[in-house]
Biotite code that builds the C-alpha atoms (Angstrom):
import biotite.structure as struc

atoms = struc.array([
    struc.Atom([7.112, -29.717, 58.844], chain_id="A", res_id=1, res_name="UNK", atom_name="CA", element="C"),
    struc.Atom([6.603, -30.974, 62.315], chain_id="A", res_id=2, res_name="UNK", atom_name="CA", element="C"),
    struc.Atom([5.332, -27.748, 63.612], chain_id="A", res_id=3, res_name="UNK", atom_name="CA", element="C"),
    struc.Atom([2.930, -27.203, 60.918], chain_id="A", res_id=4, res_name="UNK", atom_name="CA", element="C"),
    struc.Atom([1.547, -30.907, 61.379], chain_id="A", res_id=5, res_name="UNK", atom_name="CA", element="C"),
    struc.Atom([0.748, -30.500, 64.992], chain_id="A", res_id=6, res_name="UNK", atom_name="CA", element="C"),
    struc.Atom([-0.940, -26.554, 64.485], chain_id="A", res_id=7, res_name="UNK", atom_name="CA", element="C"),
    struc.Atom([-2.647, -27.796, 61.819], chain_id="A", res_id=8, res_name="UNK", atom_name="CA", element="C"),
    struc.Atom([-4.107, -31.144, 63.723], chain_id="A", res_id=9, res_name="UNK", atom_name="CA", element="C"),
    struc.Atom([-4.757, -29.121, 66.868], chain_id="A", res_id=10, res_name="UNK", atom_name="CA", element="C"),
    struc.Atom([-6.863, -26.228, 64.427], chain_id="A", res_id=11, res_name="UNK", atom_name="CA", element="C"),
    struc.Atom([-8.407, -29.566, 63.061], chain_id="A", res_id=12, res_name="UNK", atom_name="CA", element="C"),
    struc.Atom([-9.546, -31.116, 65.719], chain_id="A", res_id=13, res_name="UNK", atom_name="CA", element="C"),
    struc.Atom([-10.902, -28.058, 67.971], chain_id="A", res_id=14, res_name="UNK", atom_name="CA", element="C"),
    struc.Atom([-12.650, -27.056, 64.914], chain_id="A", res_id=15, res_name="UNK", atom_name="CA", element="C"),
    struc.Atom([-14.249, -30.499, 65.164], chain_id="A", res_id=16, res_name="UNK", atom_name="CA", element="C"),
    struc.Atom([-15.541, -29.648, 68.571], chain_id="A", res_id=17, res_name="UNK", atom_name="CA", element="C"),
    struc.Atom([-16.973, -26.114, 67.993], chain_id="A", res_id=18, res_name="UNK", atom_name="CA", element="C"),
    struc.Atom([-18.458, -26.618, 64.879], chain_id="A", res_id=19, res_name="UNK", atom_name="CA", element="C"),
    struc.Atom([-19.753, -30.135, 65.396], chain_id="A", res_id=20, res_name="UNK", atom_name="CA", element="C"),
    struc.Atom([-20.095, -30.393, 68.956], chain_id="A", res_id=21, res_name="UNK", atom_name="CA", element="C"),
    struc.Atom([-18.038, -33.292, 69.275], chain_id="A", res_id=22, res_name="UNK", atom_name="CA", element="C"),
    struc.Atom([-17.165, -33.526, 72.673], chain_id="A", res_id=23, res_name="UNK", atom_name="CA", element="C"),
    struc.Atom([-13.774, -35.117, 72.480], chain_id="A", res_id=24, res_name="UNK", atom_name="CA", element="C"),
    struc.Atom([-12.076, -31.963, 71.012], chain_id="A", res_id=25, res_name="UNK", atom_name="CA", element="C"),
    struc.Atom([-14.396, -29.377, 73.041], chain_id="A", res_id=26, res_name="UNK", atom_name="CA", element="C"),
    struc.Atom([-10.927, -27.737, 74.382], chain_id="A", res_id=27, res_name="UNK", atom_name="CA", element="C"),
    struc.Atom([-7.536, -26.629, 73.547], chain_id="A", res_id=28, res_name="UNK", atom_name="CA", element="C"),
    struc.Atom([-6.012, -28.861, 75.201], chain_id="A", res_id=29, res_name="UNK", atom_name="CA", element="C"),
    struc.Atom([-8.101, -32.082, 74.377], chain_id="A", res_id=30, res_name="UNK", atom_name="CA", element="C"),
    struc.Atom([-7.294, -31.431, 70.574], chain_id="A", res_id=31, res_name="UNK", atom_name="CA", element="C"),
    struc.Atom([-3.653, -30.329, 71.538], chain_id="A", res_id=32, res_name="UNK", atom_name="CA", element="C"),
    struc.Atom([-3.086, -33.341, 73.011], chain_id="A", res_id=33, res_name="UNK", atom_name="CA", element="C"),
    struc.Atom([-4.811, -35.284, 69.624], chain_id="A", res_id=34, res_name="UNK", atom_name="CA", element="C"),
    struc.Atom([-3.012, -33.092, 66.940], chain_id="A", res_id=35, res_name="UNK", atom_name="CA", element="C"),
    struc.Atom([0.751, -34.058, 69.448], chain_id="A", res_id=36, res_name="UNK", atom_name="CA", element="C"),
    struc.Atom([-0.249, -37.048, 68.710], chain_id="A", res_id=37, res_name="UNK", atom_name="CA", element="C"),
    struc.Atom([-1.015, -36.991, 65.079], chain_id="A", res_id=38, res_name="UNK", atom_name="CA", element="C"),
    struc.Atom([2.489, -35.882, 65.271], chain_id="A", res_id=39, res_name="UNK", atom_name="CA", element="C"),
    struc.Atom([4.022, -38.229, 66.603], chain_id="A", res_id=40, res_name="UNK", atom_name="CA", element="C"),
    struc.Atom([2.492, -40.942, 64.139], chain_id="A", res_id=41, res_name="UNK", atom_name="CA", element="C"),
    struc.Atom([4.093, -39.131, 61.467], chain_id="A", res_id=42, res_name="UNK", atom_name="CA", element="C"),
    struc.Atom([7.811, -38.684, 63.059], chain_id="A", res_id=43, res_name="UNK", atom_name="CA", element="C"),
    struc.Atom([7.564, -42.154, 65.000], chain_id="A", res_id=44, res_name="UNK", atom_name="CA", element="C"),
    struc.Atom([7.201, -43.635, 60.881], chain_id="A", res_id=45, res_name="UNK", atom_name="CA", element="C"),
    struc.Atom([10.058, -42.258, 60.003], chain_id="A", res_id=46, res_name="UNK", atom_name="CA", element="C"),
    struc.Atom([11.492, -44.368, 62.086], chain_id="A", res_id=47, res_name="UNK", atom_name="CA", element="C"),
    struc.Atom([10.943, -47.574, 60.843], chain_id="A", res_id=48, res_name="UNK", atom_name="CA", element="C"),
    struc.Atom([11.345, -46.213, 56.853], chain_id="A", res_id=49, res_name="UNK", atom_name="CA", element="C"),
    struc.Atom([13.721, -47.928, 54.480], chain_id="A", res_id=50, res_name="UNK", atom_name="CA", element="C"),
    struc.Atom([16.986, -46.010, 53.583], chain_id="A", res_id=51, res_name="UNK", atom_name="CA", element="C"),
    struc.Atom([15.504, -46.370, 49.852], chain_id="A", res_id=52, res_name="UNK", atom_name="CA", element="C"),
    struc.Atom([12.612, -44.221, 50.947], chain_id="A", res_id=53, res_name="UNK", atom_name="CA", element="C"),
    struc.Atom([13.796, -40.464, 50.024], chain_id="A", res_id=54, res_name="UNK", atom_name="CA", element="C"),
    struc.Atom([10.785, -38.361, 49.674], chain_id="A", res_id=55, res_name="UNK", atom_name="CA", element="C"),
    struc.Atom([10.552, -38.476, 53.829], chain_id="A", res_id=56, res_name="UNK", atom_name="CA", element="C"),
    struc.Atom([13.241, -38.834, 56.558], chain_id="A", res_id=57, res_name="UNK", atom_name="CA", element="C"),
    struc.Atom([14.105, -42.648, 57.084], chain_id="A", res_id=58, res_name="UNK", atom_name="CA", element="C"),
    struc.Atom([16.145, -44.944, 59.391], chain_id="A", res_id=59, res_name="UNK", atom_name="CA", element="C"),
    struc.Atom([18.915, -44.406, 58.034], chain_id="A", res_id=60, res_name="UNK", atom_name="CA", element="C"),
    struc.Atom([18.141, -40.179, 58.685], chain_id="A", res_id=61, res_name="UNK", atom_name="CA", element="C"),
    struc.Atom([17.162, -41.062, 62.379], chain_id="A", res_id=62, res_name="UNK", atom_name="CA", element="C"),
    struc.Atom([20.610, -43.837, 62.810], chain_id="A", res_id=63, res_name="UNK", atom_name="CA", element="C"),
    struc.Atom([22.812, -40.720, 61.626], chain_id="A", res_id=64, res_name="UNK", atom_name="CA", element="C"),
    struc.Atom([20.876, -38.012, 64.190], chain_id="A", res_id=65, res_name="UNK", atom_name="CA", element="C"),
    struc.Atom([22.115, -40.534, 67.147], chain_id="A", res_id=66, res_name="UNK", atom_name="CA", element="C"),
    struc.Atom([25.132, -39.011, 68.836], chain_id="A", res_id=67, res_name="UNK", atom_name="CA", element="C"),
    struc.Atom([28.601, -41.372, 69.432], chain_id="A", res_id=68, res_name="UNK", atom_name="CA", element="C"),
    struc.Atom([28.044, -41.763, 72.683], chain_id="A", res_id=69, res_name="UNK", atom_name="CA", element="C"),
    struc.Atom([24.903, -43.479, 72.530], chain_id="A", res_id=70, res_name="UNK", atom_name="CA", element="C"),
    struc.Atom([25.251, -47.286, 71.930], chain_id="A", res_id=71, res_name="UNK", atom_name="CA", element="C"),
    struc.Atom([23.138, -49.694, 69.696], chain_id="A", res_id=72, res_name="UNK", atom_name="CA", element="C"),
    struc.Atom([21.628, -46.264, 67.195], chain_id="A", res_id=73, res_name="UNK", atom_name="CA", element="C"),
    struc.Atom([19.839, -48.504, 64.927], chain_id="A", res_id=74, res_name="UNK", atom_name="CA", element="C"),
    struc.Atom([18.017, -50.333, 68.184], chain_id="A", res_id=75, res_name="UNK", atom_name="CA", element="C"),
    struc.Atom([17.605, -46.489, 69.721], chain_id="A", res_id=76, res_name="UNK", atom_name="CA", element="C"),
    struc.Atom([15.558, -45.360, 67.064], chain_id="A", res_id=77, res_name="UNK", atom_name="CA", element="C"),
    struc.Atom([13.468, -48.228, 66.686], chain_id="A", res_id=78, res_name="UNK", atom_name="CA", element="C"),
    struc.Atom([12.659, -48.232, 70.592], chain_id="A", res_id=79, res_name="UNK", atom_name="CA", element="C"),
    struc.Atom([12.488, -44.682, 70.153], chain_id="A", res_id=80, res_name="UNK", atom_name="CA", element="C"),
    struc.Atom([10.026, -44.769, 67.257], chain_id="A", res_id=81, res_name="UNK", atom_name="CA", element="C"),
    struc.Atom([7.787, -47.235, 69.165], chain_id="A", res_id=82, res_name="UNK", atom_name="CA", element="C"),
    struc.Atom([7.714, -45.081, 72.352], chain_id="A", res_id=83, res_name="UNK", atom_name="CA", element="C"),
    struc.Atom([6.542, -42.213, 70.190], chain_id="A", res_id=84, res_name="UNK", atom_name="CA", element="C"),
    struc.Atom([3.658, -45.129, 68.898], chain_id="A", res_id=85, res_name="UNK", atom_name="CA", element="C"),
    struc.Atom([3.121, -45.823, 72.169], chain_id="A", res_id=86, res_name="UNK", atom_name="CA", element="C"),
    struc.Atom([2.503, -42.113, 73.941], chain_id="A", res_id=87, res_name="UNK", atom_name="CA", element="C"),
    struc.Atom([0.554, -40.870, 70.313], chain_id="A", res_id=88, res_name="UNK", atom_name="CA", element="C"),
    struc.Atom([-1.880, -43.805, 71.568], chain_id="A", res_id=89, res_name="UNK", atom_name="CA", element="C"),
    struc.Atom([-1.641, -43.032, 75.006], chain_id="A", res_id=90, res_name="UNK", atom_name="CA", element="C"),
    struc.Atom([-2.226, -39.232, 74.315], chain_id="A", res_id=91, res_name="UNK", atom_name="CA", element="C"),
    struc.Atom([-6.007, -40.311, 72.618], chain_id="A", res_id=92, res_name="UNK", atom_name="CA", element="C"),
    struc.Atom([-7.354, -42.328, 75.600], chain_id="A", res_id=93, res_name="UNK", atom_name="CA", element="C"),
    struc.Atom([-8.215, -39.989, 78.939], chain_id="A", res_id=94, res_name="UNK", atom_name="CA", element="C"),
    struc.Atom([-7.219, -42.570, 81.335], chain_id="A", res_id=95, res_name="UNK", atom_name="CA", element="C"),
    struc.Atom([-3.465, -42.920, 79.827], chain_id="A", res_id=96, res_name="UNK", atom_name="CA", element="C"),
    struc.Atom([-3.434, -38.885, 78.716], chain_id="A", res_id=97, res_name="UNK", atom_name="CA", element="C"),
    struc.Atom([-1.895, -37.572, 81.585], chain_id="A", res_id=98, res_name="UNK", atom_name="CA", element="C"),
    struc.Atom([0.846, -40.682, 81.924], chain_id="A", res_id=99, res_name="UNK", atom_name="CA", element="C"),
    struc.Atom([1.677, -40.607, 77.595], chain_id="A", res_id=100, res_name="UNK", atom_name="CA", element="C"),
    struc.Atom([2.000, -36.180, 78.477], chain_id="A", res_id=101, res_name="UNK", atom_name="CA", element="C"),
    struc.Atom([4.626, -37.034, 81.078], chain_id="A", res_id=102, res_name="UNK", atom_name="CA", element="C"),
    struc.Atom([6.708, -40.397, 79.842], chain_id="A", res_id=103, res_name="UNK", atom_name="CA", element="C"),
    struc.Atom([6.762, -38.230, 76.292], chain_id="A", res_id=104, res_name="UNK", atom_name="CA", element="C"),
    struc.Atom([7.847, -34.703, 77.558], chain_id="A", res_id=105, res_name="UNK", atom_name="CA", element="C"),
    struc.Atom([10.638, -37.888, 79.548], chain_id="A", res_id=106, res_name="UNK", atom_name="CA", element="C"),
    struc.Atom([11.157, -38.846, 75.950], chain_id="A", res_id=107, res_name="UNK", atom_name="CA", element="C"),
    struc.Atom([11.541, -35.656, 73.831], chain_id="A", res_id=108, res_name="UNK", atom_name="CA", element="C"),
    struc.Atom([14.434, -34.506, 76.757], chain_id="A", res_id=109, res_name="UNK", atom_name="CA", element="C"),
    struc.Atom([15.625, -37.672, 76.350], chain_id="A", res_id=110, res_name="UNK", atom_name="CA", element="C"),
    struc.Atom([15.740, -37.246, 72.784], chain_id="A", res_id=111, res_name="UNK", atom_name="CA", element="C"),
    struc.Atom([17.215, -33.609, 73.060], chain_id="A", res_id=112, res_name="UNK", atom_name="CA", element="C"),
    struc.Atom([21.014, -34.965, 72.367], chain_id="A", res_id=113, res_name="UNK", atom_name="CA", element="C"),
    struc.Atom([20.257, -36.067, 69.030], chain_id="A", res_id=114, res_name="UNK", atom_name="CA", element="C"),
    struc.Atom([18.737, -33.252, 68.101], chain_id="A", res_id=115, res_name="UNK", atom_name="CA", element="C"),
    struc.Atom([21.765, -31.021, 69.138], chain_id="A", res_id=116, res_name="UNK", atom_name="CA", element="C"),
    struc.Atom([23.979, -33.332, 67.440], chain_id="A", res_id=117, res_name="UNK", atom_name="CA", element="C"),
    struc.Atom([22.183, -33.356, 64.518], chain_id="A", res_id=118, res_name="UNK", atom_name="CA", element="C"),
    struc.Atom([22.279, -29.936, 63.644], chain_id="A", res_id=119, res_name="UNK", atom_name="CA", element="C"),
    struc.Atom([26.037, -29.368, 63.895], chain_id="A", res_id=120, res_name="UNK", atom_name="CA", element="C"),
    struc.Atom([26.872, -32.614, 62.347], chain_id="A", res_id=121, res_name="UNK", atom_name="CA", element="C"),
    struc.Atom([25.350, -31.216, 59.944], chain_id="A", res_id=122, res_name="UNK", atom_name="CA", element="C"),
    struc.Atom([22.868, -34.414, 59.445], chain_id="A", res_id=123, res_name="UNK", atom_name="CA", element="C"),
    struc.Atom([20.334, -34.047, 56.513], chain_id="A", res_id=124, res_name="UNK", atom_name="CA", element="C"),
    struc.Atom([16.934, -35.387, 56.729], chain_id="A", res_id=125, res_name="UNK", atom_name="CA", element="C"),
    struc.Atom([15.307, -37.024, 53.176], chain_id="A", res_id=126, res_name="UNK", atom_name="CA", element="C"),
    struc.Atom([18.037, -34.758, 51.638], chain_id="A", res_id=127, res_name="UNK", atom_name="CA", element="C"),
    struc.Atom([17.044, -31.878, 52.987], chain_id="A", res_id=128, res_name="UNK", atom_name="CA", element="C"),
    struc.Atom([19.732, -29.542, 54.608], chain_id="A", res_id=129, res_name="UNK", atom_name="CA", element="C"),
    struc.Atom([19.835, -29.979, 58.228], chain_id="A", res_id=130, res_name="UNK", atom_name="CA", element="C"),
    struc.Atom([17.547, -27.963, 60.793], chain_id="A", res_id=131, res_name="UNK", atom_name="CA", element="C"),
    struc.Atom([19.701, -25.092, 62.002], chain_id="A", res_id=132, res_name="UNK", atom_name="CA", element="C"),
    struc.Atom([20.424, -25.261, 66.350], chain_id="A", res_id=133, res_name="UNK", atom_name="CA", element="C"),
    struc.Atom([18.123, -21.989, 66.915], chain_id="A", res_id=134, res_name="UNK", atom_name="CA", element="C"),
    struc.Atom([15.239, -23.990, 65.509], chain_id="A", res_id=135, res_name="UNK", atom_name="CA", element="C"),
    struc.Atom([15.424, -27.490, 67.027], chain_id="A", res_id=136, res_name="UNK", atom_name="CA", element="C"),
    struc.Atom([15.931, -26.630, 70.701], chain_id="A", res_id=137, res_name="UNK", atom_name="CA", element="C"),
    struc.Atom([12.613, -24.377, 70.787], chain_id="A", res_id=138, res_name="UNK", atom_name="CA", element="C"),
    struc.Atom([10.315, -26.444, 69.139], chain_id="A", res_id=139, res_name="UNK", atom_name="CA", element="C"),
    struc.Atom([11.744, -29.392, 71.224], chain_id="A", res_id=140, res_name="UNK", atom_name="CA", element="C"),
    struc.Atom([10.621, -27.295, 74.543], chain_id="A", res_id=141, res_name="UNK", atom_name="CA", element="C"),
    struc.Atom([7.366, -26.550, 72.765], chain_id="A", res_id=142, res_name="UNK", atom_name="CA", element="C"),
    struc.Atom([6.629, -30.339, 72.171], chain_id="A", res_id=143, res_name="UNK", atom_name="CA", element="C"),
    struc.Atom([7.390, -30.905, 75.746], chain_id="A", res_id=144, res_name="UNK", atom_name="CA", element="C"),
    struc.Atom([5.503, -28.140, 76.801], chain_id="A", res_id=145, res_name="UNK", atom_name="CA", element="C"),
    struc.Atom([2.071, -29.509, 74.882], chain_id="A", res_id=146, res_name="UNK", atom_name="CA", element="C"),
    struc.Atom([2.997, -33.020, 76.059], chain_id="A", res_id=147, res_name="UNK", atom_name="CA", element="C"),
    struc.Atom([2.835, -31.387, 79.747], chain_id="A", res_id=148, res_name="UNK", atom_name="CA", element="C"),
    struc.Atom([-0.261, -29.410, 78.893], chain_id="A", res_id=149, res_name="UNK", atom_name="CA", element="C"),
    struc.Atom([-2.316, -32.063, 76.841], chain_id="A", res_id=150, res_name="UNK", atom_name="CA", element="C"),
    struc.Atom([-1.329, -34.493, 80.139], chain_id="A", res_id=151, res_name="UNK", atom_name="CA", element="C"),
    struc.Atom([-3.045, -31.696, 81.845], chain_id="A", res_id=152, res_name="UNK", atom_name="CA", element="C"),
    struc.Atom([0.195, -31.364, 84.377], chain_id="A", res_id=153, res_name="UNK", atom_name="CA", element="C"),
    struc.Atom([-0.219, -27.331, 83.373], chain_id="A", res_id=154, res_name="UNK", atom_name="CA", element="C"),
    struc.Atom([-3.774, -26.810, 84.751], chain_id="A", res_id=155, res_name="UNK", atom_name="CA", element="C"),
    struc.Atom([-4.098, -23.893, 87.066], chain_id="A", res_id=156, res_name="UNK", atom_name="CA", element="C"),
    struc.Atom([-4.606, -25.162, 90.209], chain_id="A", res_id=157, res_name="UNK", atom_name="CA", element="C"),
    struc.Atom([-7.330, -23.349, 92.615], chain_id="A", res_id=158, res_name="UNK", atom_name="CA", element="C"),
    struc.Atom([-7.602, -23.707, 96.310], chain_id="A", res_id=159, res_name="UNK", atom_name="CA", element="C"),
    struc.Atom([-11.011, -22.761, 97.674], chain_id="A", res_id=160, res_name="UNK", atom_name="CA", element="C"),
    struc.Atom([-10.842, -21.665, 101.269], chain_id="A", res_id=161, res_name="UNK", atom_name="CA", element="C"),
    struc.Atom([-13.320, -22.830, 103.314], chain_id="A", res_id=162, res_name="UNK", atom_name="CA", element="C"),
    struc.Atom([-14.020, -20.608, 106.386], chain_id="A", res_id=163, res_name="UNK", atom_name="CA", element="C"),
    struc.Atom([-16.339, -21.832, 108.752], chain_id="A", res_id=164, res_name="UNK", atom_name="CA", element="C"),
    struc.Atom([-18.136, -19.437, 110.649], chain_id="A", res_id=165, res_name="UNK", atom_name="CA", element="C"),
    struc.Atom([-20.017, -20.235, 114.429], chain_id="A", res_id=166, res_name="UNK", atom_name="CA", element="C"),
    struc.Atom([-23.156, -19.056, 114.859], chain_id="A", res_id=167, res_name="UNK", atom_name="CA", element="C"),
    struc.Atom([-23.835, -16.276, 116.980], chain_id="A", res_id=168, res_name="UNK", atom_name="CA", element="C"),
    struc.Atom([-24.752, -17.476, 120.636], chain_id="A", res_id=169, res_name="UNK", atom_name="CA", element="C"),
    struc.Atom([-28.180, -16.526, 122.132], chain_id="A", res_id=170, res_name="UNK", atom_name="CA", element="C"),
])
């Protein structure tokens, strides 16, 4: 669901800029960066749902994703569901873009662990069977890698040469 929120934001929001000029999303990585963080809105609430709430992952889905050796779960995912709040804002402003890219690629390795747990444990979200191993670990390294990229930590970097060339005596 995840995936298909950010693909669909990021088609969203570049279609915005090419069809309406807007200059915001007038690249890839501009509306990458907005559709991450349309994202993250939706898996940050999930955060901070009642366990009563069972048409979406809730706290209680999030408390159970937290591996044993991590202490204070119920605190972790709250902190963890306001740091995704906090880069999904960061992500929309271009002075904070390129620190929210890097402190949330920092956050989604951070939050690798639970992920790996999860899927073993066995660990259902809103009911739902949990996401199989071979699916969590690549889309966590793609949401790091558009973190990186929206941050614009990716760009190509090109070194012009100068040469400097004397004029010819007389």
């Amino acid at each position: 669901m995840t995936m298909i929120v950010l693909v669909t934001a990021t088609l969203f929001f570049r279609l915005l800029g090419a069809l309406l000029g807007l200059a915001r999303f007038a690249t890839w990585r501009a509306s990458a960066g907005h559709g991450l963080a349309v994202m993250l809105v939706l898996t940050a609430s999930a955060h901070f749902v009642p366990p009563t709430v069972t048409f979406m992952p809730n706290h209680a889905d999030m408390v159970a994703m937290v591996p044993p050796f991590v202490p204070y779960p119920a605190l972790m995912v709250y902190a963890t569901g306001a740091l995704e709040l906090a880069g999904a804002a960061g992500l929309l402003l271009l002075a904070t873009r390129r620190a929210a890219g890097i402190c949330l690629a920092l956050l989604f390795v951070l939050m690798l662990p639970a992920n790996i747990h999860a899927a073993p444990a066995d660990v259902p979200l809103a009911g739902e069977p949990a996401t199989p191993l071979w699916q969590r670990i690549p889309e966590q390294i793609l949401y790091i890698g558009v973190a990186l990229w929206a941050a614009g930590t990716t760009a190509r970097r090109t070194h012009v040469r100068s040469t400097t060339s004397a004029a010819p005596a007389k």
